[in-house]
N, C-alpha and C positions, 0 to 999 in steps of 0.2 A: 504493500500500500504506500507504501513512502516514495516510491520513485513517481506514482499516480500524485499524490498530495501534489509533490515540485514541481509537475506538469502541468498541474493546477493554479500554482501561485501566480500573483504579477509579475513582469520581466524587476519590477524594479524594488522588491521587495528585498533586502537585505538579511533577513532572520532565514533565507532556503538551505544556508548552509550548516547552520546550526536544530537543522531538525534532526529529533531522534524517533523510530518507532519502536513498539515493544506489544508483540501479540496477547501477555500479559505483565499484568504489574500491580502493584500492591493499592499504590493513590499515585496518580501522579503529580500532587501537587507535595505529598511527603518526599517523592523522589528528587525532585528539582531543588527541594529544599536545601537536601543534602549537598547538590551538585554547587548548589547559590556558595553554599557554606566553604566550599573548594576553591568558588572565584570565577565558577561557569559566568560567560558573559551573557549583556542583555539580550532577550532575543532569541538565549536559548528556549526550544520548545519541544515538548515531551509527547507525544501521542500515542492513546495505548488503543489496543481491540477488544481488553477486558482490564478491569480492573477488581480486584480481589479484598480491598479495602475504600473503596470509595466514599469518601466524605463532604455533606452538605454543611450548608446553615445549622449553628444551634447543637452540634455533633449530632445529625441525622446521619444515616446510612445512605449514601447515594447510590443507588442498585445499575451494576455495570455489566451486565453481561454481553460475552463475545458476538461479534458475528452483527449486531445489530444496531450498533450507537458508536459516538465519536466522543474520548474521553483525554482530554486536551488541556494542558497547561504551559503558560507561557511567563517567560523571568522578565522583571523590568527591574530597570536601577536608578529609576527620577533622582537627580538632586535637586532634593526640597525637604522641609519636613514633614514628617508622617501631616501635621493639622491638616497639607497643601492636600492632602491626597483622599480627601473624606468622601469624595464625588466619584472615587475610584470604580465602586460595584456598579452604581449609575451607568458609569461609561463603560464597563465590560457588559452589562444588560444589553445597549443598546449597539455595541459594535454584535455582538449576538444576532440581534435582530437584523439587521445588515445582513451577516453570512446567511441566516435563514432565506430571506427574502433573493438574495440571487443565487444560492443554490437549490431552491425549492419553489421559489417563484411568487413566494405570499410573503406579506409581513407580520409577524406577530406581534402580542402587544407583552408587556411586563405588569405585571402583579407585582405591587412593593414592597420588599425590596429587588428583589432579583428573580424572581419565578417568568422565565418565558412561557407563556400559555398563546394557545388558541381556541376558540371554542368550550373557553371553559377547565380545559386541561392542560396538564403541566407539561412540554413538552423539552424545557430544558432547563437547569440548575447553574448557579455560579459559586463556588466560595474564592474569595478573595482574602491576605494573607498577606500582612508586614511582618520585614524583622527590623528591630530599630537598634543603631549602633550607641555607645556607651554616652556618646555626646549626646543625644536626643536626634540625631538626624536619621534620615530612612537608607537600610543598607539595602535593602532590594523590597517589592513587592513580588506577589505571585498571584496571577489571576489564573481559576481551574475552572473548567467546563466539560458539562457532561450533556451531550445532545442525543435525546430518543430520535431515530433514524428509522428504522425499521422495523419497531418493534410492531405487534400485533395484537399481544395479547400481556396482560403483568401479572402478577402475582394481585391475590384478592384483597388483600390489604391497602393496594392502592388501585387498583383496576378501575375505581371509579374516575378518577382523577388526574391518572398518569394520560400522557398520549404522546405519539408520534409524528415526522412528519409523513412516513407512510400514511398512517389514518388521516391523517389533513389532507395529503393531495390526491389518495387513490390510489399512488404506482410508489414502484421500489425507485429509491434514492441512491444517489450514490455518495459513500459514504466519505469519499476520499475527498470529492469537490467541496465538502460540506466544511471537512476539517482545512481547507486549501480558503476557500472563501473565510473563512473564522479570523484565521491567523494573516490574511489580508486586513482583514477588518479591525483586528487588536492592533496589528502593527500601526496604522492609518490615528489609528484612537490614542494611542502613546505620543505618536510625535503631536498630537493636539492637547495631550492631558493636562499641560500645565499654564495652556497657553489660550485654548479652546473651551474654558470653563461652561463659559455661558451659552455656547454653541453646543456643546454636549448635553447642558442641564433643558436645554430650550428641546431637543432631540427624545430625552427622555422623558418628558413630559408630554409630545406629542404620544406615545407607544406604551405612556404608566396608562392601562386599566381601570386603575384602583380609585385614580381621582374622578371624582362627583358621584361616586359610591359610597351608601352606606357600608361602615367596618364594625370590628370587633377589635379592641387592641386588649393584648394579653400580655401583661408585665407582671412577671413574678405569679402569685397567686391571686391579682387584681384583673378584672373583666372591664373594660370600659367602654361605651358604643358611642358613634358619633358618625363623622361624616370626614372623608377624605377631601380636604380642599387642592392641595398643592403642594411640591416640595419644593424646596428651598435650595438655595445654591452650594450649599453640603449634601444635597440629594436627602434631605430630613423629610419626613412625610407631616405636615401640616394640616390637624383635625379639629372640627368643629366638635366639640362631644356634645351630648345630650340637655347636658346640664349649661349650655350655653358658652361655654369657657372655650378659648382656643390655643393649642399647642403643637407645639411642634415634637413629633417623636423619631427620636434614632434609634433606638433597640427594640424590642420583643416581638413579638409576635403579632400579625395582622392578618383576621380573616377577614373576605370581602363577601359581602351577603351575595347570592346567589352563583357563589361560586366553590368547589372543593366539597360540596355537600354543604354548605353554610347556609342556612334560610333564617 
């Protein structure tokens, strides 16, 4: 698949040399860690066919199995400090949306914070990952993505609410353009991340879902309902709640009524 990916990429992408495949692997966002930690440079990129420990938002499970999805992680080394990078998931959600959209032909939207959905379903995941150096500055970021490609059918625990882009467009995908388009789209989203704030947050508000939806936010053991207005240029989701009051929330959990089983 790797030779397919670089056949794939733009002529003028400079990350094509530094891809690596791996028909299985553990996370690849644990692997590259390791690699960051060595001095691997930006740009390096990890792509597996399975992965055996894949992990989401929140230490979920992010379920990888072979043969049917693209499990993708890419190293960046901004200097700036970590504060500069708060829009970071923002803009790996919506260079996502990007790759979908020309390798599949539709665009999807994003569920906030990072749930790629269509139709209701989740058809792709982001964790995103600083390490910060002794002085406070950022020694690398790692953006990891897991895209349902092909799948059909999931395990019943999430089969309501998992989906693919097979089940979106009808026909088999190919899996190789998907990861070739992506890592177009990350690369493209880096050289703007620090520069392109307001041009990425303007992009991901066009594609967030979640705004002028009624939510659920779930912090800690607290339930709060309210109304999704707008995020903010740290990509913070801004709600009206119930009780009148408006806030801006960056952590916990956000269900969106009529969506994931939510009513």
């Amino acid at each position: 698949m790797l030779k397919e990916i670089i056949e794939n990429l733009s002529s003028e992408n400079p990350w094509r040399d530094r891809i690596q495949f791996f028909e299985t692997i553990t996370s690849t966002n644990d692997v590259l860690k390791q690699l960051a930690n060595q001095g691997a440079p930006e740009g390096t990129v990890l792509v597996a066919d399975c992965q055996t420990g894949g992990r989401g938002r929140l230490g979920r499970t992010f379920l990888s199995p072979s043969q049917v999805g693209i499990y993708l992680s890419v190293l960046l080394r901004p200097n700036c400090k970590p504060s500069e990078l708060m829009h970071l998931t923002c803009a790996s959600a919506t260079a996502t949306c990007t790759a979908i959209q020309e390798a599949a032909g539709f665009r999807p939207g994003i569920k906030w914070t990072n749930d790629i959905v269509y139709e209701n379903r989740k058809l792709s995941g982001t964790l995103t990952e600083l390490s910060i150096q002794p002085d406070g500055s950022t020694a690398y970021a790692i953006i990891g993505t897991g895209i349902n490609c092909n799948q059909m059918d999931f395990p019943p625990e999430i089969r309501d609410i998992a989906g693919s882009l097979k089940m979106a467009t009808g026909r088999q995908i190919n899996r190789a353009l998907v990861a070739a388009k992506l890592i177009d789209a990350l690369y493209d989203t880096n050289r703007r991340l620090l520069t392109g704030k307001s041009e990425i947050i303007a992009s991901y508000r066009r594609d967030c879902v979640t705004l002028g939806r009624k939510i659920s936010v779930i912090q800690k053991d607290r339930v709060r309902h309210g109304t999704a207005l707008d995020v903010d240029e740290a990509g913070a989701l801004i709600v009206r709640f119930d009780d009148g009051s408006v806030e801006t929330v960056n952590s916990g959990e956000v269900s969106v009524r009529g969506m994931y089983n939510y009513v």
